[in-house]
C-alpha positions in Angstrom: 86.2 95.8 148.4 87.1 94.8 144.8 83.3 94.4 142.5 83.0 91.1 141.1 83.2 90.9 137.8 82.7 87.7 135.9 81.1 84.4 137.4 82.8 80.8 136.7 80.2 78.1 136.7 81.3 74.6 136.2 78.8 72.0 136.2 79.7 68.5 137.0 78.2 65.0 137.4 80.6 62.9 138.9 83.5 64.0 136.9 86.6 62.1 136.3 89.0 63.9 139.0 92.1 64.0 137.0 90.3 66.4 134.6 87.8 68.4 137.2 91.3 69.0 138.9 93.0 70.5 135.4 89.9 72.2 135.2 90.5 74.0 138.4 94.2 74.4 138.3 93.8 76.4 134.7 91.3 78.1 136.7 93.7 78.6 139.3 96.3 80.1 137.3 94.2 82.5 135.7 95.8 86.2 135.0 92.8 87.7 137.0 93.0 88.4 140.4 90.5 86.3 142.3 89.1 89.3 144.4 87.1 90.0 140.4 85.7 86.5 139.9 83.8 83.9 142.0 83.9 79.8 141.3 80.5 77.9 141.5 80.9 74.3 141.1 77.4 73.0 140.6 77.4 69.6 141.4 74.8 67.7 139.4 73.5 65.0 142.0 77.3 63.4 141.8 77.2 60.4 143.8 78.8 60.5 145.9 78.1 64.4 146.5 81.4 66.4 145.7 83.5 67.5 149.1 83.6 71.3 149.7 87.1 71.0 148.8 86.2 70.0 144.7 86.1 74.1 144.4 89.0 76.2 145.0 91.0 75.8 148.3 92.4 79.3 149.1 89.6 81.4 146.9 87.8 83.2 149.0 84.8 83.6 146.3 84.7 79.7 145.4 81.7 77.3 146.8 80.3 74.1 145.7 76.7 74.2 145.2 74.5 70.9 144.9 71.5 70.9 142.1 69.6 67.4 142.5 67.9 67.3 139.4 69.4 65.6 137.0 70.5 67.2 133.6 73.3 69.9 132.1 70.3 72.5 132.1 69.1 72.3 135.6 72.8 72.8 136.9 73.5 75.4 134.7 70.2 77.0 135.7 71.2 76.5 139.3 74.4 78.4 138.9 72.9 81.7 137.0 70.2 81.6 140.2 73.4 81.5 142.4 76.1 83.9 139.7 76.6 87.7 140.9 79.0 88.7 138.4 77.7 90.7 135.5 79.3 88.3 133.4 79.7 84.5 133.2 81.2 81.9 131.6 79.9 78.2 131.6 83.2 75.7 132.4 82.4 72.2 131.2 84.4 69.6 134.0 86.8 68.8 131.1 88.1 72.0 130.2 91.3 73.9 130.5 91.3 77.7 130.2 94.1 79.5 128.6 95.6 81.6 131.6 94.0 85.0 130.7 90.6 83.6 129.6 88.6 85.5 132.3 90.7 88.7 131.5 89.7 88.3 128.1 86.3 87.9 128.3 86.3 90.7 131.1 88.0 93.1 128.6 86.1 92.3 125.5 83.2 92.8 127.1 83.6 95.9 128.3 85.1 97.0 124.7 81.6 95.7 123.0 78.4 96.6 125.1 75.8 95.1 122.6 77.8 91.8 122.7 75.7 89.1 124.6 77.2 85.8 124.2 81.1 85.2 123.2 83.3 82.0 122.6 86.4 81.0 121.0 88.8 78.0 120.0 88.2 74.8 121.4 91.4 72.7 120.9 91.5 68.9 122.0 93.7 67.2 124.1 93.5 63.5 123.2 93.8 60.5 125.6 94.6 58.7 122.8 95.2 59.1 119.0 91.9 59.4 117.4 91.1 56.6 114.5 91.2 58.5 111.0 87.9 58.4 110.1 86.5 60.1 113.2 87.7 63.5 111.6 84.8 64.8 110.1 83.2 64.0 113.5 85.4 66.2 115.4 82.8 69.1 115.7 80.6 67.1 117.6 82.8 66.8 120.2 82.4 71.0 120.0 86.0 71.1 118.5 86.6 74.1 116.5 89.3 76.5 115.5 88.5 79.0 113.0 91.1 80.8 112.6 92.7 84.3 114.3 89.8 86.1 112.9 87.1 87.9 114.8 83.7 87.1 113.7 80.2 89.0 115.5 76.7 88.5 114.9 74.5 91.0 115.3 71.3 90.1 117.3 67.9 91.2 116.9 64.4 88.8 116.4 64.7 86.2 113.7 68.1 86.8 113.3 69.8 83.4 111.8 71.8 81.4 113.4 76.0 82.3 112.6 78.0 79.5 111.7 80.9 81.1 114.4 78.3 80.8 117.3 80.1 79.9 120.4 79.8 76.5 122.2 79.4 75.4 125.7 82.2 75.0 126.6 83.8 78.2 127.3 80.6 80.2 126.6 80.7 83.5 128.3 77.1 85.6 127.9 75.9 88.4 130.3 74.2 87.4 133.5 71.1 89.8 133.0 70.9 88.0 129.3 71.7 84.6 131.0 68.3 85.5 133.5 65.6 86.5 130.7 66.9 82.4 129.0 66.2 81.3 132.7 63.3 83.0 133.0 61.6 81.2 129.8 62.8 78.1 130.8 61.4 78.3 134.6 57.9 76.4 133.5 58.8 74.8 130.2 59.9 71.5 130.6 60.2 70.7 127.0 63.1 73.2 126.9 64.9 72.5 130.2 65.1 68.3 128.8 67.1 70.1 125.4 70.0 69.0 126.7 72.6 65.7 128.7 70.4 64.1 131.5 72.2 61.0 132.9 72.6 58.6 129.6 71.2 61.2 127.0 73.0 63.0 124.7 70.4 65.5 123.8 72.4 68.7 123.0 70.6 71.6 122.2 70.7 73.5 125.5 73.9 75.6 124.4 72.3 76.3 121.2 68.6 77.7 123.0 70.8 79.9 125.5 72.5 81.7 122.4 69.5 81.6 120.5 67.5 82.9 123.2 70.8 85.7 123.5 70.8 86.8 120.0 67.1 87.3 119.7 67.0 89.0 122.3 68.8 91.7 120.9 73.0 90.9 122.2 75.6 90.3 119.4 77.6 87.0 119.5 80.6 86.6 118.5 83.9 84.4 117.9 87.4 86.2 119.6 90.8 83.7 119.1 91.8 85.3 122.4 89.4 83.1 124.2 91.1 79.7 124.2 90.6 76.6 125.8 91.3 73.0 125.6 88.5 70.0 125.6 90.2 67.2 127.6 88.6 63.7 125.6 88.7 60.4 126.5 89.0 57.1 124.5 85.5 56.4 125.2 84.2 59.1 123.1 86.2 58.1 120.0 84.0 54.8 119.8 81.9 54.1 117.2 78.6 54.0 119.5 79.6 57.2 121.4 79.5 58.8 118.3 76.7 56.9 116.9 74.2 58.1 120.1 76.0 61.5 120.2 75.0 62.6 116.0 71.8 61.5 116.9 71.1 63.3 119.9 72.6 66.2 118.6 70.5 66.3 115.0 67.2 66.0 117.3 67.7 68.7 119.5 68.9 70.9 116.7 65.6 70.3 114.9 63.5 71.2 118.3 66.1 74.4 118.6 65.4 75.5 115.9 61.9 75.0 115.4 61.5 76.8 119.1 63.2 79.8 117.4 61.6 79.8 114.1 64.5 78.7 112.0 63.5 75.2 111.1 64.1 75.1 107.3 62.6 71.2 107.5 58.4 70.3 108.1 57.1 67.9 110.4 56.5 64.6 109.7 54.2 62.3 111.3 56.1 59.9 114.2 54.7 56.5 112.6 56.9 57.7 109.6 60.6 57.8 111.1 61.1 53.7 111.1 60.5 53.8 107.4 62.4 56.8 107.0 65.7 55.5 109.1 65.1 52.3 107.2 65.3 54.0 103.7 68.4 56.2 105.1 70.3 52.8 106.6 70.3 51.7 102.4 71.3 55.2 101.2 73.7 55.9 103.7 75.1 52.3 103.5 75.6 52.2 107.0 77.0 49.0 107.5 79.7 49.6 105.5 82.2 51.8 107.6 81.6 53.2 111.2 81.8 56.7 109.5 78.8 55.7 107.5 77.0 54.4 110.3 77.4 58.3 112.5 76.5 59.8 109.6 72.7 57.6 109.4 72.6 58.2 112.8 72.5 62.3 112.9 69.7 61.3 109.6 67.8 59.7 112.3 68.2 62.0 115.0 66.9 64.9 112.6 63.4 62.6 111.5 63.0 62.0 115.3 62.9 65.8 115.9 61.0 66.5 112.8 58.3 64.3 114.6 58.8 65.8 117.7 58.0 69.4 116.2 54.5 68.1 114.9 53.4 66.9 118.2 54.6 70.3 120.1 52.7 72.2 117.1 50.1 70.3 118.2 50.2 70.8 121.3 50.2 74.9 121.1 
């Protein structure tokens, strides 16, 4: 019997099933065998509940799982409890894998034994033709392409964080790695809301897993090989999408990197941020241009955080 060796976990709350099935059939068609890698579709209290068949009819190692509580960081938990690969890579329901991802990641892997966490090009696939002036917002949507280049970080405590870190989408990090994040996370409930839960945007889970990775002593690191494509809808092109999405991010980031002893900016007392958003709405001139308006936005996302940090110092 062929040894597993990587673990696919795709975690989904009632995904849009033209994409969860591009998802699948890139997953489908990838270059290794499926006796060396197991599909867990973690479905995020979808409602309705995803059929059996929303996993991989014909792999012998795929399975739907269910994970009622709600949020991107119970699921993901879920399928690392579930994962028996040494390796695994988190699959957003909206992602397409170049055809030898999971070789790849296999191979470079097995090439770089003190490397922990690993990513690559995230390329879009538009629904339709993004306005203009949503370009410099591109990275939010965790759009990136830096190049043929490979970049590595190594890991060790109070290492800072590398500009190449990898995303979620597409993250591959060891499972034993992957366990010690869980483990932290298993009482701390401040950590497991860092990231989506129904209508929030809170992102910062992806960045406290490759924190948590590169502290603990793995390299991460940026390969070109490991390719896929973000499929993106018209919805998140909108100026309020984008508006809720800078904010959500900029907070989290703060309380990421506060938990990991990077914050480069103090706390602030909460009764401060309305005067501070207020003063930033006239610098920023926010209501003059949409782009203006994201950009206050991720401003008051990072004084929401900065007041966030002073209660949690507080409360240690």
């Amino acid at each position: 019997m062929n040894a597993l060796l990587i673990s696919v976990l795709v975690c989904a709350r009632n995904p849009r099933p033209e994409y969860l099935a591009r998802t699948l059939g890139a997953l489908r068609a990838q270059t290794l065998p499926f006796p060396f890698w197991e599909l867990l579709v973690v479905d995020n209290a979808s409602t309705p509940p995803l059929p059996p068949a929303a996993g991989l009819p014909g792999h012998p190692g795929a399975r739907v799982v269910r994970e009622p509580r709600l949020g991107l960081t119970p699921a993901r938990l879920r399928g690392i409890a579930e994962a028996q690969a040494p390796l695994l890579v988190f699959v957003d329901d909206d992602n397409v894998l170049a055809a030898d991802y999971l070789a790849c990641a296999v191979r470079l892997f097995a090439e770089q034994p003190h490397l922990g966490a690993a990513g690559g090009p995230v390329l879009p696939e538009w629904e339709t033709v993004p306005p203009e002036w949503t370009r410099s917002f591109h990275g939010l949507l965790a759009l990136r392409d830096l190049g043929p280049g490979i970049r590595v970080c190594k890991g060790g405590p109070g290492v800072g964080w590398p500009d190449f870190a990898p995303v979620g989408a597409g993250l591959v990090a060891r499972r034993m790695a992957a366990q010690a994040y869980a483990l932290a996370l298993e009482h701390d409930t401040d950590r497991q809301a860092l990231d989506r839960s129904g209508e929030s945007l809170a992102s910062g889970g992806d960045n406290d897993l490759v924190f948590s990775i590169l502290h603990g002593g793995g390299d991460v690191g940026y390969f070109p090989e490991l390719r896929l494509t973000h499929l993106i809808p018209e919805a998140r092109l909108r100026t309020g999408y984008l508006t809720r999405l800078n904010a959500g991010i900029m907070r989290t980031w703060v309380l990421v990197l506060h938990l990991h002893g990077q914050c480069p900016w103090p706390a602030i007392p909460p009764w401060t941020v309305p005067l501070r958003c207020a003063r930033a709405w006239l610098r920023t001139r926010a209501w003059s241009s949409p782009a203006r308006r994201v950009r206050w936005s991720g401003n008051c996302g990072q004084f929401r955080g900065q007041a966030l940090i002073r209660n949690s110092s507080r409360r240690r």
